[in-house]
C-alpha positions in Angstrom: -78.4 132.7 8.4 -74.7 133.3 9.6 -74.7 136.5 7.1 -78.2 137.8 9.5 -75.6 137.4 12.8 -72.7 138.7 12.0 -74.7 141.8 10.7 -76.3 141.7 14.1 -72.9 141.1 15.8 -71.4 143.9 13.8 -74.3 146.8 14.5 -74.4 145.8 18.0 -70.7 146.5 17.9 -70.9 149.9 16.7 -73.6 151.2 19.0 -71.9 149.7 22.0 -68.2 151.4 20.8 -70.6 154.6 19.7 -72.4 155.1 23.6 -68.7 154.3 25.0 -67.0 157.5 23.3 -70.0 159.9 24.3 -68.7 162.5 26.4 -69.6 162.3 30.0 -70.7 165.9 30.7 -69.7 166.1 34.4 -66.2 164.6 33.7 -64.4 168.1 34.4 -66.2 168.4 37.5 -65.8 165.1 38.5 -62.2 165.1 38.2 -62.0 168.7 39.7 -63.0 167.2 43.1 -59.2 165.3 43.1 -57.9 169.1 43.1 -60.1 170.5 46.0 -57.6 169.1 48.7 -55.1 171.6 47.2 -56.7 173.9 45.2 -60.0 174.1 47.2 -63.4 173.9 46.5 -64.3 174.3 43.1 -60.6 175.9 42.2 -61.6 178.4 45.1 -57.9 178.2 47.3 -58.0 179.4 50.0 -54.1 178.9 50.9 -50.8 179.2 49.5 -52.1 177.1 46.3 -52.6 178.8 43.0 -56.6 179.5 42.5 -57.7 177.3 39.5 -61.3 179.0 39.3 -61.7 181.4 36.5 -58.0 180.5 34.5 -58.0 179.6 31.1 -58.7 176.9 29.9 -55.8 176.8 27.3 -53.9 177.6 30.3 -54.5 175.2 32.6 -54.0 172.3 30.0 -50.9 173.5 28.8 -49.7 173.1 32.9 -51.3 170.2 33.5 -49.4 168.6 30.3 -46.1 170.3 31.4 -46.4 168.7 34.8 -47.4 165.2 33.0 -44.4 165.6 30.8 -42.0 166.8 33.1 -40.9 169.9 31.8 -42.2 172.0 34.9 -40.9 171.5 37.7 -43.5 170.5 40.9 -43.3 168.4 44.2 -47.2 166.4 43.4 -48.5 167.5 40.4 -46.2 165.6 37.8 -47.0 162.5 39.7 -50.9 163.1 39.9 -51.2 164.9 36.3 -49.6 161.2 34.9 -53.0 159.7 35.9 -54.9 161.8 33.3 -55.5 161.5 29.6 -55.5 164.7 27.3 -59.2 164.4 26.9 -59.6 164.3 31.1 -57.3 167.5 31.2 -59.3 169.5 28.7 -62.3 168.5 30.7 -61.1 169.7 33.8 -60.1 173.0 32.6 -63.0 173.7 31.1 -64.5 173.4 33.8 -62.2 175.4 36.4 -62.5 178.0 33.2 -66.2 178.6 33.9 -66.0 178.7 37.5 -65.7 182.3 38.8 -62.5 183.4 41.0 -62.2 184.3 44.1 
């Protein structure tokens, strides 16, 4: 009888940790509304800001992880790119990647 629910316990376990790791598919445009006050609309600036609509996606990644690590220099961004995993900052560029520029 204890073998039937820790079989149960154990399957449950795996479908739960399984529907936790599926990829949300709006998490890069999710995230891209944090960068709108800056970057506008959709990586549309429409200031002094860098565009992020239409850049790479390898790119933007490799900034976003130089910011996180420190190793380019920034007033904001190497405080607010901390807040993001790798998987978060691939999502994001991706989806500035497929939006068109200005």
């Amino acid at each position: 009888m204890l073998n039937k629910y820790a079989a149960a316990l154990a399957l449950s376990s795996v479908s739960l940790l399984a529907h936790a790791q599926t990829i949300d598919r709006n998490a890069g445009r999710n995230i891209a509304a944090n960068c709108a006050n800056c970057h506008g609309t959709n990586g549309k600036s429409v200031g002094g800001m860098p565009a992020l609509a239409g850049q790479s996606a390898e790119f933007i990644s490799r900034q976003m992880r130089e910011f996180r690590e420190g190793k380019r220099p920034a007033t904001i961004m190497h405080q607010l790119s901390k807040g993001y995993t790798d998987e978060q900052i691939d999502a994001v560029a991706a989806y500035f990647a497929t939006q068109k520029s200005n």
